[in-house]
PQR file of N, CA, C, O and H, with PARSE charges and radii, in Angstrom:
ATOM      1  N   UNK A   1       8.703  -5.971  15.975 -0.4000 1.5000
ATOM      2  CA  UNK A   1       8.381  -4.736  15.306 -0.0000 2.0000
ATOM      3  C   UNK A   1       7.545  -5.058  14.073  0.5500 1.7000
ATOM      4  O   UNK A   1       7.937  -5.946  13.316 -0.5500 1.4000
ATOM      5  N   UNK A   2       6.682  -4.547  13.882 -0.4000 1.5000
ATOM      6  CA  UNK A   2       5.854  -4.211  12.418 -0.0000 2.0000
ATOM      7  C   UNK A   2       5.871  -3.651  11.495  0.5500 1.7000
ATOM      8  O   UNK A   2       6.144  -2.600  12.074 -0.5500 1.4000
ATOM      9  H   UNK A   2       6.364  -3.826  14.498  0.4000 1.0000
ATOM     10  N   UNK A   3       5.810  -3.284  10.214 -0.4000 1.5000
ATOM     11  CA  UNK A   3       5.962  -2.503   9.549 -0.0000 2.0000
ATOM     12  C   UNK A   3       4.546  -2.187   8.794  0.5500 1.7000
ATOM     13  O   UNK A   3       3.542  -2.898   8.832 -0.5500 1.4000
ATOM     14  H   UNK A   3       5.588  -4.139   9.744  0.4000 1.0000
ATOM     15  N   UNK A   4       4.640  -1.473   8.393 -0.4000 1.5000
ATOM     16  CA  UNK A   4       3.491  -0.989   7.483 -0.0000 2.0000
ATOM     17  C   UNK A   4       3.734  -0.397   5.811  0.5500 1.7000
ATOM     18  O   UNK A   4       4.003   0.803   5.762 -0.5500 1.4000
ATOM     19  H   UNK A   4       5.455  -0.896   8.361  0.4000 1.0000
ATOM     20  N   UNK A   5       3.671  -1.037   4.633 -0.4000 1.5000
ATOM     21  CA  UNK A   5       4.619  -1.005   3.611 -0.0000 2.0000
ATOM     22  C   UNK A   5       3.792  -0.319   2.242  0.5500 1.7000
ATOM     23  O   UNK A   5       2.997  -0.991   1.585 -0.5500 1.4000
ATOM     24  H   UNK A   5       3.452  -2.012   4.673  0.4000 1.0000
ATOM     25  N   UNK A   6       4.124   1.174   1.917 -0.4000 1.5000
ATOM     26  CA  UNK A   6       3.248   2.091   1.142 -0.0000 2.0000
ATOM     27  C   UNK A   6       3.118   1.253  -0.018  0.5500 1.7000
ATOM     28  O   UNK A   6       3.957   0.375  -0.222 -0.5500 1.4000
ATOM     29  H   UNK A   6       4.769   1.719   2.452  0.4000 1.0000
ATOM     30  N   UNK A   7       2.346   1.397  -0.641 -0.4000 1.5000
ATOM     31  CA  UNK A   7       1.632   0.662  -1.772 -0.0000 2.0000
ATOM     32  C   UNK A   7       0.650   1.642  -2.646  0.5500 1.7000
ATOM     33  O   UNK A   7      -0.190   2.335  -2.072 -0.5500 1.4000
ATOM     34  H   UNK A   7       1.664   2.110  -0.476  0.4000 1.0000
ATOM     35  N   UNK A   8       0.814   1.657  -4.134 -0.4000 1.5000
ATOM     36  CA  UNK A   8      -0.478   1.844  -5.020 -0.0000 2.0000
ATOM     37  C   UNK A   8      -1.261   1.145  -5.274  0.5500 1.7000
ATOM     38  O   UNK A   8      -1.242  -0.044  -5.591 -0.5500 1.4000
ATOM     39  H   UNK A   8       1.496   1.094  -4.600  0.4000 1.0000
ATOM     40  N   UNK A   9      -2.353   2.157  -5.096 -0.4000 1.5000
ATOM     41  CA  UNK A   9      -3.790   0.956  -5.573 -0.0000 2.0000
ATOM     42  C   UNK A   9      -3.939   1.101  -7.066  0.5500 1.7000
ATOM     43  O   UNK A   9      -4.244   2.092  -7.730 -0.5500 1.4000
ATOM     44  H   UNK A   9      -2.368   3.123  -4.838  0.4000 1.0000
ATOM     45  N   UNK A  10      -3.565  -0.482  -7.532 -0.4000 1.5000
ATOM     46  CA  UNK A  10      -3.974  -0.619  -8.595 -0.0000 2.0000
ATOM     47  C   UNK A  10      -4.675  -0.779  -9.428  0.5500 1.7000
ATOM     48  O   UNK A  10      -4.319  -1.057 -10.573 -0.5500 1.4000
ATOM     49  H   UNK A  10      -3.317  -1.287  -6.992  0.4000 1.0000
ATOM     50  N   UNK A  11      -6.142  -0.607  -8.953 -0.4000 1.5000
ATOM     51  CA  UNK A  11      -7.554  -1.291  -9.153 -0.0000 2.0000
ATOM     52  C   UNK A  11      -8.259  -1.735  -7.774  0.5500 1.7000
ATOM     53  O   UNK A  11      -7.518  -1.911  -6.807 -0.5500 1.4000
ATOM     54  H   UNK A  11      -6.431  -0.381  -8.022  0.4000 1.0000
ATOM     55  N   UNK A  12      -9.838  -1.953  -7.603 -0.4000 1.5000
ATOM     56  CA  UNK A  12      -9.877  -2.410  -6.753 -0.0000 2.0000
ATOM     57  C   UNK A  12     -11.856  -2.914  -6.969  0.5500 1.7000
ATOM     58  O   UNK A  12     -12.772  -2.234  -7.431 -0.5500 1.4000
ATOM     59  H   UNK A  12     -10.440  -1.810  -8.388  0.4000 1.0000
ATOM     60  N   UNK A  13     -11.869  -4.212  -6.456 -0.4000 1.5000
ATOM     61  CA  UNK A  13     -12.737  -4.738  -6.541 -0.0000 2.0000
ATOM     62  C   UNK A  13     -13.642  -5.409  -5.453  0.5500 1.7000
ATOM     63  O   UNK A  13     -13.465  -6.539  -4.997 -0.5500 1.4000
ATOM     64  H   UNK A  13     -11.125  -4.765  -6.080  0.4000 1.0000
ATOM     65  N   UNK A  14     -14.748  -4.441  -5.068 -0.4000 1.5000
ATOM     66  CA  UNK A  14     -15.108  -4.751  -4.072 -0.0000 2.0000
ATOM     67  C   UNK A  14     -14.588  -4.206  -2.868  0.5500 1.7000
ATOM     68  O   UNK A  14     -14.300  -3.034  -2.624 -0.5500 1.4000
ATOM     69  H   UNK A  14     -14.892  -3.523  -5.438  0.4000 1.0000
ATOM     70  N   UNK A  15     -14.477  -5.556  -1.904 -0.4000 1.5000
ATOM     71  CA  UNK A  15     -13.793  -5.250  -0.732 -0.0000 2.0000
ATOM     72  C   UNK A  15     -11.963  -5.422  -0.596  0.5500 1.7000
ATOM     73  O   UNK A  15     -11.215  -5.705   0.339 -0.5500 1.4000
ATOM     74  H   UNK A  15     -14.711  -6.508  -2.102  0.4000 1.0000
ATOM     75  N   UNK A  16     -11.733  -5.050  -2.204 -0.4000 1.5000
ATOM     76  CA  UNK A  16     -10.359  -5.459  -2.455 -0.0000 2.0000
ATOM     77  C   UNK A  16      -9.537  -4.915  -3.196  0.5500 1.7000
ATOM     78  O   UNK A  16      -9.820  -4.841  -4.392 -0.5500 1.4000
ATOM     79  H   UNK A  16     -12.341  -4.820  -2.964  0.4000 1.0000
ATOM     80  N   UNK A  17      -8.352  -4.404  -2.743 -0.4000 1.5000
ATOM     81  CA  UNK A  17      -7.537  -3.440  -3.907 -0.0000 2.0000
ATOM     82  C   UNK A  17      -6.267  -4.379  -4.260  0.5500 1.7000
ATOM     83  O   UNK A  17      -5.582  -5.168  -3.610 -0.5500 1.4000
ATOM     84  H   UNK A  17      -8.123  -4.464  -1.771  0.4000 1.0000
ATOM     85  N   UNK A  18      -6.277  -3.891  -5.679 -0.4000 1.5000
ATOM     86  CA  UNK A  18      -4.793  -5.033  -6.124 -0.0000 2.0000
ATOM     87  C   UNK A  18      -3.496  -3.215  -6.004  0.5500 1.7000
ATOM     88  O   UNK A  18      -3.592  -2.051  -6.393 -0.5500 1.4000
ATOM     89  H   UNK A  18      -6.833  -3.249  -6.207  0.4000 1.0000
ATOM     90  N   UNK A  19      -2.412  -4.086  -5.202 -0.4000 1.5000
ATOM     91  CA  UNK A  19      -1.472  -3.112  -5.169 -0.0000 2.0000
ATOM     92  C   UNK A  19      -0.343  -4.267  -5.349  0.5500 1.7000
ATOM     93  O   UNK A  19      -0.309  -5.460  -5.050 -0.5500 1.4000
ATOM     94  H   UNK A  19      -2.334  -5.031  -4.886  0.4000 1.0000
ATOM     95  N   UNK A  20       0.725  -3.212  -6.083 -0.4000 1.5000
ATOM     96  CA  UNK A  20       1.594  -3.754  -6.190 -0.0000 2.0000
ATOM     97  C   UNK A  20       2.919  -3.816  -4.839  0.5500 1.7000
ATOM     98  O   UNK A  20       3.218  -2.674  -4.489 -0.5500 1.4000
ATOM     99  H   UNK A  20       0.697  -2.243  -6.326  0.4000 1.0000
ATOM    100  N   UNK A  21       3.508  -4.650  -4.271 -0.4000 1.5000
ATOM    101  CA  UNK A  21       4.332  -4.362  -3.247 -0.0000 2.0000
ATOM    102  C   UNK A  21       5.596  -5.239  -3.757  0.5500 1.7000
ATOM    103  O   UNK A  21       5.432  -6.451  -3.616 -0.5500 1.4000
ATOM    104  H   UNK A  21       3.265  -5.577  -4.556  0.4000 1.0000
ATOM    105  N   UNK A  22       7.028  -4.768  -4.418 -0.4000 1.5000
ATOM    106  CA  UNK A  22       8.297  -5.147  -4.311 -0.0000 2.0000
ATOM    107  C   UNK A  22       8.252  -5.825  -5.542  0.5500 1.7000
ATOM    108  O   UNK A  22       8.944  -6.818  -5.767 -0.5500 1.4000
ATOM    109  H   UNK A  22       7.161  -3.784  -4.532  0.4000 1.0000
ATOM    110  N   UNK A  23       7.391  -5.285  -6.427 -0.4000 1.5000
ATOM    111  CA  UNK A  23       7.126  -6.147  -7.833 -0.0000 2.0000
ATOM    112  C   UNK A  23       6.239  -7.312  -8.006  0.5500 1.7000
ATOM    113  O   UNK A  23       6.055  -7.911  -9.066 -0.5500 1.4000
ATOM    114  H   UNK A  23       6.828  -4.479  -6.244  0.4000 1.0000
ATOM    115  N   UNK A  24       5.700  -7.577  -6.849 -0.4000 1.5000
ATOM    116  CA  UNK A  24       4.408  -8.610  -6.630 -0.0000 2.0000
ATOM    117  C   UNK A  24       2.962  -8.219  -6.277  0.5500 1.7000
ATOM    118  O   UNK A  24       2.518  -7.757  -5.226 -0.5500 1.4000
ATOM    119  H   UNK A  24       5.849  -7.090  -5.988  0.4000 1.0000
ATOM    120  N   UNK A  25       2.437  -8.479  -7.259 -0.4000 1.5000
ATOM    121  CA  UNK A  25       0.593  -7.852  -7.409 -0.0000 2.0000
ATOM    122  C   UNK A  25       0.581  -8.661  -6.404  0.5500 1.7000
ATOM    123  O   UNK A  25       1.143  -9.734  -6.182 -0.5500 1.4000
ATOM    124  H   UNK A  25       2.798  -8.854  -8.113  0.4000 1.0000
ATOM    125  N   UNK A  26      -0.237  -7.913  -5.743 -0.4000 1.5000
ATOM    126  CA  UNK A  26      -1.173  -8.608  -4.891 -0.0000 2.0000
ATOM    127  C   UNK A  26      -2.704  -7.922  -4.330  0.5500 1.7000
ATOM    128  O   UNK A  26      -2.920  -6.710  -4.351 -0.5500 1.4000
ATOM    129  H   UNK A  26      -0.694  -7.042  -5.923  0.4000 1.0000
ATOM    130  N   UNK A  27      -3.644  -8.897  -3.860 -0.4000 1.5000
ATOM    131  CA  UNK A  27      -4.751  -8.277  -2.890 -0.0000 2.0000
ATOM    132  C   UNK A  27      -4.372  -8.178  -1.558  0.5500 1.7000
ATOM    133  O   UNK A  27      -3.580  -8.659  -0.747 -0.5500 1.4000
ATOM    134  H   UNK A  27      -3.468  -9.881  -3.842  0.4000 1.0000
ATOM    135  N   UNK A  28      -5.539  -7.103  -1.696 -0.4000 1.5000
ATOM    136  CA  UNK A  28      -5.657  -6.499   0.026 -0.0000 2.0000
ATOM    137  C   UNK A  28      -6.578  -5.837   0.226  0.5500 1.7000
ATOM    138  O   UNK A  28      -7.035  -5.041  -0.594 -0.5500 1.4000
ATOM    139  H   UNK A  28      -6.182  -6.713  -2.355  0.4000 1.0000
ATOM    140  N   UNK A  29      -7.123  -6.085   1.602 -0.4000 1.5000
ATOM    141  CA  UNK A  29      -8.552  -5.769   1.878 -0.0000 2.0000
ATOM    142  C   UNK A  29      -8.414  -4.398   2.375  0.5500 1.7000
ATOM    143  O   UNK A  29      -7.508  -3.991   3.103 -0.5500 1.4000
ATOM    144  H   UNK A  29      -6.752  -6.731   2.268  0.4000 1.0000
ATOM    145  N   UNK A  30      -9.649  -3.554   1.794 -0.4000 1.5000
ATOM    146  CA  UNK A  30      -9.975  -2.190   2.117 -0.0000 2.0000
ATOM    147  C   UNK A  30     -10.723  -2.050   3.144  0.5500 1.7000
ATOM    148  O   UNK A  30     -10.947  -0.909   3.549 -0.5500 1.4000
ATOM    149  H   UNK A  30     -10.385  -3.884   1.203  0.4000 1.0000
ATOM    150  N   UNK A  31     -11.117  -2.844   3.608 -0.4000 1.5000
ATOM    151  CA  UNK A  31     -12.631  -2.699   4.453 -0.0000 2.0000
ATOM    152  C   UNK A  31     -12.430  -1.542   5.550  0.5500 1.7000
ATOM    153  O   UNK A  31     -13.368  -0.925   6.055 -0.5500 1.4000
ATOM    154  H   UNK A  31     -10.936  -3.770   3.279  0.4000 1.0000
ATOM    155  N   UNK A  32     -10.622  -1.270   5.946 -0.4000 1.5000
ATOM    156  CA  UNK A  32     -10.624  -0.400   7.216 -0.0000 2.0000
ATOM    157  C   UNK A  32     -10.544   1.289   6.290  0.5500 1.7000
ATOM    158  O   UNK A  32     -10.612   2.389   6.838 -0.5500 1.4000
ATOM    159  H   UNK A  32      -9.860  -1.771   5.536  0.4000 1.0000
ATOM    160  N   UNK A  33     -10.432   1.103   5.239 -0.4000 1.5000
ATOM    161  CA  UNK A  33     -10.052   2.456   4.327 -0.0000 2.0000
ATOM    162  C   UNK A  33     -11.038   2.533   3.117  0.5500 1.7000
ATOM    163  O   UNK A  33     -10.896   2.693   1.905 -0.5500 1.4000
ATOM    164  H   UNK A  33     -10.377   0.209   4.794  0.4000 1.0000
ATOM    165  N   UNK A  34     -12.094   2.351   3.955 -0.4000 1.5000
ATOM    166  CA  UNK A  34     -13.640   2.462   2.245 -0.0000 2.0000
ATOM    167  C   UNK A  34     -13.559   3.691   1.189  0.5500 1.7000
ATOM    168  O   UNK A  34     -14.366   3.800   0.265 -0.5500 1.4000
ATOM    169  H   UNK A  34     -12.210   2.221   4.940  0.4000 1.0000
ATOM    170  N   UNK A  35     -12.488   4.613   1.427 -0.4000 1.5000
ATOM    171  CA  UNK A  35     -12.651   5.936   1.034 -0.0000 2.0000
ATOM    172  C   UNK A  35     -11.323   5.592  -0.684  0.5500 1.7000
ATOM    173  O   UNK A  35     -11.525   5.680  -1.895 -0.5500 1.4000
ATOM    174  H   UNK A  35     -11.833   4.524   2.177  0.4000 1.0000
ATOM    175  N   UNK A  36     -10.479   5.334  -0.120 -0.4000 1.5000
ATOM    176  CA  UNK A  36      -9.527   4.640  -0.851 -0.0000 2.0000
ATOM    177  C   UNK A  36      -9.652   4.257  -2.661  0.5500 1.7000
ATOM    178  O   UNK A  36     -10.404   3.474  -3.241 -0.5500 1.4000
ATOM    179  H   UNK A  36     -10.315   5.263   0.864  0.4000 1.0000
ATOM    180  N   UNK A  37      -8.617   5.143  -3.174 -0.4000 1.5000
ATOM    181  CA  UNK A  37      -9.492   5.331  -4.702 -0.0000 2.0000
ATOM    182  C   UNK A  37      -7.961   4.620  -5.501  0.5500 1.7000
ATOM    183  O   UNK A  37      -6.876   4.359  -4.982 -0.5500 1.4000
ATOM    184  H   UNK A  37      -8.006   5.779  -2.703  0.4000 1.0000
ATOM    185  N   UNK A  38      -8.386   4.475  -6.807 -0.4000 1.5000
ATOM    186  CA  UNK A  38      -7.499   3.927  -7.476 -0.0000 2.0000
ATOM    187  C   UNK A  38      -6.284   5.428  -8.067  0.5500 1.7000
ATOM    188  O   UNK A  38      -6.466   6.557  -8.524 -0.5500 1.4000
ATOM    189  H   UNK A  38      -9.268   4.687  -7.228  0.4000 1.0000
ATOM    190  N   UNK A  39      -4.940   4.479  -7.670 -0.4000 1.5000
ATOM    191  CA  UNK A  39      -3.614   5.200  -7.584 -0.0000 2.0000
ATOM    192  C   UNK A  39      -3.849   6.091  -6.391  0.5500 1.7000
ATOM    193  O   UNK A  39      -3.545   7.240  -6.713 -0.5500 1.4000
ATOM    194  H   UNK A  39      -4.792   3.562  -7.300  0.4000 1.0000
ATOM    195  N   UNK A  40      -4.141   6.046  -5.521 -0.4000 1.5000
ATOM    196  CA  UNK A  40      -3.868   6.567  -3.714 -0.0000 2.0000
ATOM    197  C   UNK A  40      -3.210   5.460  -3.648  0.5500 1.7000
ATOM    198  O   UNK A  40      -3.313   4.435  -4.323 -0.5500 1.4000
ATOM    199  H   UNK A  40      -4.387   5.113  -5.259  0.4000 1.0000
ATOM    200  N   UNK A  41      -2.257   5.836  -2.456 -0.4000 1.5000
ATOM    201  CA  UNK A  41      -1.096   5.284  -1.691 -0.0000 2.0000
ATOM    202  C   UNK A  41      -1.488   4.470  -0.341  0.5500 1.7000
ATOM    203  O   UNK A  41      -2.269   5.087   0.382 -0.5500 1.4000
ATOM    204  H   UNK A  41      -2.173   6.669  -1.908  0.4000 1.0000
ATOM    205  N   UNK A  42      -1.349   4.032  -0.181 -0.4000 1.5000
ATOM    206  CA  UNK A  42      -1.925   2.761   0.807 -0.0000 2.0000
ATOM    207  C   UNK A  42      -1.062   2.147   1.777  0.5500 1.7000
ATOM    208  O   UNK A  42      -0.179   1.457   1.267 -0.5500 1.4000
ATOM    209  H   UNK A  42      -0.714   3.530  -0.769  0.4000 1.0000
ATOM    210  N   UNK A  43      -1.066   2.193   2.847 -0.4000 1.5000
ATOM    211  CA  UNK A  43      -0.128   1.222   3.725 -0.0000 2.0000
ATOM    212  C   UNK A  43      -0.632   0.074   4.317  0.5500 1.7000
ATOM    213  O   UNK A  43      -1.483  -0.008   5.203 -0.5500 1.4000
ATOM    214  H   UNK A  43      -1.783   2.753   3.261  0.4000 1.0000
ATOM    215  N   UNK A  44      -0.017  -0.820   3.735 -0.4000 1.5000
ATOM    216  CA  UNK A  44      -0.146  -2.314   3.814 -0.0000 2.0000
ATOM    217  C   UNK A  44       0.171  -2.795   4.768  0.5500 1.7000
ATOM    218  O   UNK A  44       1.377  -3.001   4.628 -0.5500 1.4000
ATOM    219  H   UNK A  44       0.675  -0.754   3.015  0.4000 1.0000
ATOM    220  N   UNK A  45      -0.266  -3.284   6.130 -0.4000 1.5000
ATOM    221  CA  UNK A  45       0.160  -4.208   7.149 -0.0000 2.0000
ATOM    222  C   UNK A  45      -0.654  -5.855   7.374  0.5500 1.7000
ATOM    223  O   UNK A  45      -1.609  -5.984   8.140 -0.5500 1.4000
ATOM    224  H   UNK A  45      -1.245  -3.117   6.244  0.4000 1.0000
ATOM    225  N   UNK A  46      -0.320  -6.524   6.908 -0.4000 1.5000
ATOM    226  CA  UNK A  46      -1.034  -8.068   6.822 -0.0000 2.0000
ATOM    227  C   UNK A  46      -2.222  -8.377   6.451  0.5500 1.7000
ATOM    228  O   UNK A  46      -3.227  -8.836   6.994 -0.5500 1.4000
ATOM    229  H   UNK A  46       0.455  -6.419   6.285  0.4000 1.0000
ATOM    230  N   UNK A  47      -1.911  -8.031   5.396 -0.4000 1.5000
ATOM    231  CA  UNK A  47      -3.249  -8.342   4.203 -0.0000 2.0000
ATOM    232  C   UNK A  47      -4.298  -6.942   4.272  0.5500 1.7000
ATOM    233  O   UNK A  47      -5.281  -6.867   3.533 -0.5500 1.4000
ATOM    234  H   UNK A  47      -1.094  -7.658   4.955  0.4000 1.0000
ATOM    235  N   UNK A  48      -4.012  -6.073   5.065 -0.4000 1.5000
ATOM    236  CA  UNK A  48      -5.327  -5.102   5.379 -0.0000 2.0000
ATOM    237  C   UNK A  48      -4.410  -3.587   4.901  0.5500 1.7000
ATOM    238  O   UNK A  48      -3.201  -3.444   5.089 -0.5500 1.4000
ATOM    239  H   UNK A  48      -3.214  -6.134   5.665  0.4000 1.0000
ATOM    240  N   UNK A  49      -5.286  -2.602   4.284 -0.4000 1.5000
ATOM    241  CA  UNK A  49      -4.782  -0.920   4.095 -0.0000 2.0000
ATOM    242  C   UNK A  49      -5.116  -0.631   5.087  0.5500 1.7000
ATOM    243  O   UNK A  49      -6.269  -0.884   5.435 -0.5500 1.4000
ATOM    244  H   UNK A  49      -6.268  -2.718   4.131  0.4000 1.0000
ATOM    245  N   UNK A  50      -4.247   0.001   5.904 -0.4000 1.5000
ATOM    246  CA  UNK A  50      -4.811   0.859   7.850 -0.0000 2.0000
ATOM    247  C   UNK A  50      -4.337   2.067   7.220  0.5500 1.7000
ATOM    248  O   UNK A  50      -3.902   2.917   7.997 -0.5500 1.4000
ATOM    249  H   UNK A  50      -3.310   0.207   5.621  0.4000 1.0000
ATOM    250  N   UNK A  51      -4.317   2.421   5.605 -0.4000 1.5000
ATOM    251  CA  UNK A  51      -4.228   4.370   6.440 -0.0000 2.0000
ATOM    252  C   UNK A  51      -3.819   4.213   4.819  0.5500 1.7000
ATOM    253  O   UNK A  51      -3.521   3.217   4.160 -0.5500 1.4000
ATOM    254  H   UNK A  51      -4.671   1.731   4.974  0.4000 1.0000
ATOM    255  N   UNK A  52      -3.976   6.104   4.348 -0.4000 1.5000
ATOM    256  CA  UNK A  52      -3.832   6.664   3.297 -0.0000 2.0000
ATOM    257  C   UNK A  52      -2.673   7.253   3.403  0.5500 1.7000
ATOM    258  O   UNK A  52      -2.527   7.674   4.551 -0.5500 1.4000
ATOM    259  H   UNK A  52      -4.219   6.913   4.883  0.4000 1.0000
ATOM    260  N   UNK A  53      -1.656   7.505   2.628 -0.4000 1.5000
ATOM    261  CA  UNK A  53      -0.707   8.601   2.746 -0.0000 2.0000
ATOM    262  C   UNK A  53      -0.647   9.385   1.278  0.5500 1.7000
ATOM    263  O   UNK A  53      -1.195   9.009   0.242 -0.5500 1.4000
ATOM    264  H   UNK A  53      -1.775   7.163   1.696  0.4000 1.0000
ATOM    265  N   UNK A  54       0.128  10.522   1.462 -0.4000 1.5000
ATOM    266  CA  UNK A  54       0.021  10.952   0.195 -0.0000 2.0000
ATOM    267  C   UNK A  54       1.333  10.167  -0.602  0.5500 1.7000
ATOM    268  O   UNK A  54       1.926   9.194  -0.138 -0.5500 1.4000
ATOM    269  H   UNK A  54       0.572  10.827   2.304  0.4000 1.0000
ATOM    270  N   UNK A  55       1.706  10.984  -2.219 -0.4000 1.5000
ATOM    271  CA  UNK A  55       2.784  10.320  -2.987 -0.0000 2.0000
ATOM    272  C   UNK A  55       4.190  10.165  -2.099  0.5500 1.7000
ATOM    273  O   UNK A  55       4.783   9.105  -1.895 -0.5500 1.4000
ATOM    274  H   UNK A  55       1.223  11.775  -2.596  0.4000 1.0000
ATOM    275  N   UNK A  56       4.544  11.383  -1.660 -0.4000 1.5000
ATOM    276  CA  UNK A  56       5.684  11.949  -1.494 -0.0000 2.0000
ATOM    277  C   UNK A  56       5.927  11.262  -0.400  0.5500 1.7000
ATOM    278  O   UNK A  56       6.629  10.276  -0.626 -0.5500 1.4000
ATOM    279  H   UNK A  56       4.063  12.244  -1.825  0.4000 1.0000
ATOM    280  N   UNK A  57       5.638  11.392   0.636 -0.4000 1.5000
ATOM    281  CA  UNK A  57       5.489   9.918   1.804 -0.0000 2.0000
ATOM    282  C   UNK A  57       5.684   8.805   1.485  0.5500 1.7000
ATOM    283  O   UNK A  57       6.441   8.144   2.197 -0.5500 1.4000
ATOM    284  H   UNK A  57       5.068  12.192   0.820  0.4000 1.0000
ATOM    285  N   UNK A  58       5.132   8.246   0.409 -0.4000 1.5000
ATOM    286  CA  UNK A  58       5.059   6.889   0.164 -0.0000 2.0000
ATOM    287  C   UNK A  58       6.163   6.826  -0.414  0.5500 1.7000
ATOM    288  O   UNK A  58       6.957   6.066   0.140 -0.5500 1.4000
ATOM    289  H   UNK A  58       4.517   8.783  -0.169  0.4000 1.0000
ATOM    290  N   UNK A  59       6.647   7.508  -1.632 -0.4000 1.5000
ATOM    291  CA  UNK A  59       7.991   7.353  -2.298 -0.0000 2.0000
ATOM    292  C   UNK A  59       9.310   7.594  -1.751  0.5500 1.7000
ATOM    293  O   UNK A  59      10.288   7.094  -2.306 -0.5500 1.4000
ATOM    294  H   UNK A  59       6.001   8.125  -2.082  0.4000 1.0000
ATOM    295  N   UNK A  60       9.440   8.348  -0.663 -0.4000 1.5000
ATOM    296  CA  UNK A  60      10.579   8.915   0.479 -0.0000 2.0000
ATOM    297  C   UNK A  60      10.313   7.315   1.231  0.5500 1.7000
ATOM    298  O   UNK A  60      11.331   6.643   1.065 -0.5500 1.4000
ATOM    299  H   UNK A  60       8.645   8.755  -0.212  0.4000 1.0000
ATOM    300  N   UNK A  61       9.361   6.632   1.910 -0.4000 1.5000
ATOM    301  CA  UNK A  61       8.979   5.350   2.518 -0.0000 2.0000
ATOM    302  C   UNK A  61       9.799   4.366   1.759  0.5500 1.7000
ATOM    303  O   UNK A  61      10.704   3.838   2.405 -0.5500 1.4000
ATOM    304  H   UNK A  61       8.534   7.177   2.045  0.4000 1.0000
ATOM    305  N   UNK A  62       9.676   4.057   0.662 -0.4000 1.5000
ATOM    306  CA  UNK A  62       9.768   3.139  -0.456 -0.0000 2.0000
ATOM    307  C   UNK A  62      11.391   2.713  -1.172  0.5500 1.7000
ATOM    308  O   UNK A  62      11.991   1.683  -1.480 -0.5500 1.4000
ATOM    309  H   UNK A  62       8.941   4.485   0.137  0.4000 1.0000
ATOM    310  N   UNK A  63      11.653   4.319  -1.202 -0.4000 1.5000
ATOM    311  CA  UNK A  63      13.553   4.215  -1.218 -0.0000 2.0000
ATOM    312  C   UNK A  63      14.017   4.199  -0.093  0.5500 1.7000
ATOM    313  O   UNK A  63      15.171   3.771  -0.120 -0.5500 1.4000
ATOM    314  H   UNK A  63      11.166   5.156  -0.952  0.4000 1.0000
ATOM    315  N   UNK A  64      13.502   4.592   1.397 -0.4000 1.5000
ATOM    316  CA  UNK A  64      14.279   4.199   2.283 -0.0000 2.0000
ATOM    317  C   UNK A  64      14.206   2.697   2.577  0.5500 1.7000
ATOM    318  O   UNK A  64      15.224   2.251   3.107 -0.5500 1.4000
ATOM    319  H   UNK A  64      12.565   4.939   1.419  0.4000 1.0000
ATOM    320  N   UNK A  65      13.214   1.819   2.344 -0.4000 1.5000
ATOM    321  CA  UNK A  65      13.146   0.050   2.226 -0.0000 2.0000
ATOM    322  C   UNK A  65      14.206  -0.565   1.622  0.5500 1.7000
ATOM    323  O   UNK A  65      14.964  -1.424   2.073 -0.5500 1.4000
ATOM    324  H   UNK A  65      12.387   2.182   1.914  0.4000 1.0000
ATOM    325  N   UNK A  66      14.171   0.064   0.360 -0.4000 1.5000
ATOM    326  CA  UNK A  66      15.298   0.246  -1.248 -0.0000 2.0000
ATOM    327  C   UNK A  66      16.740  -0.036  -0.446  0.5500 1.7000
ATOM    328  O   UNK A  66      17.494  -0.996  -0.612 -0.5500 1.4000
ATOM    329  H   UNK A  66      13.555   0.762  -0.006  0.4000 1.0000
ATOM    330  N   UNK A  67      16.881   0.994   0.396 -0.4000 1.5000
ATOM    331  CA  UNK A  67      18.043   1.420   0.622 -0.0000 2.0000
ATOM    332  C   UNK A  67      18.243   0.242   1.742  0.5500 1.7000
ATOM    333  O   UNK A  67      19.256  -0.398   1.460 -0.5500 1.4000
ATOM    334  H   UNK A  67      16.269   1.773   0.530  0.4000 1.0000
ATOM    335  N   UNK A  68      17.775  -0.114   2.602 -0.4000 1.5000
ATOM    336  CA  UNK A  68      18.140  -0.756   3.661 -0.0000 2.0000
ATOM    337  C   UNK A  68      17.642  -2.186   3.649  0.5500 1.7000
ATOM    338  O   UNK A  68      17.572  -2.814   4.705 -0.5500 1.4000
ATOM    339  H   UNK A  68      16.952   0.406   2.832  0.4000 1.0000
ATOM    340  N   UNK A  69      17.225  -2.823   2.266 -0.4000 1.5000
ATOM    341  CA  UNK A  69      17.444  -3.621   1.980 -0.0000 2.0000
ATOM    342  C   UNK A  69      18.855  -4.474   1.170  0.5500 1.7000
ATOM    343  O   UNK A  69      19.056  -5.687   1.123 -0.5500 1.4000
ATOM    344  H   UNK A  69      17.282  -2.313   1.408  0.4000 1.0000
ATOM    345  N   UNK A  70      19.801  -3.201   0.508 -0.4000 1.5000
ATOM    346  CA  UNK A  70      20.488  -3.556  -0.077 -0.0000 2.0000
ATOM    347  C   UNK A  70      20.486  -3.881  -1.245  0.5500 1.7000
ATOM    348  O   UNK A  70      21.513  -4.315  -1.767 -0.5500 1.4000
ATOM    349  H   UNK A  70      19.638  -2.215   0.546  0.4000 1.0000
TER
END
């Protein structure tokens, strides 16, 4: 199974947005989401954004991880 893990864009440079995921900055490539603006919500699957979501999605996404991580 895969997951796909909502993220803010924290900046982004180039072909690259820094988002934060689980308290760790990191990059990730935009190239499949060129539209993609700073603080939009982002879903992260292996190094790449495949899709926009809005806040409320992402934050309902984010505590259910929360939660079932323990």
């Amino acid at each position: 199974m895969c997951l796909a893990v909502p993220s803010q864009v924290k900046s982004i440079e180039g072909p690259y947005a820094e988002v934060e995921i689980g308290g760790v900055s990191r990059n990730v490539s935009i190239i499949l989401t060129p539209d993609v603006k700073v603080g939009d919500y982002i879903l992260v699957h292996t190094g790449y954004a495949i899709g926009v979501v809005d806040e409320d999605e992402a934050q309902a996404t984010i505590k259910l991880f929360n939660e079932l991580s323990g």
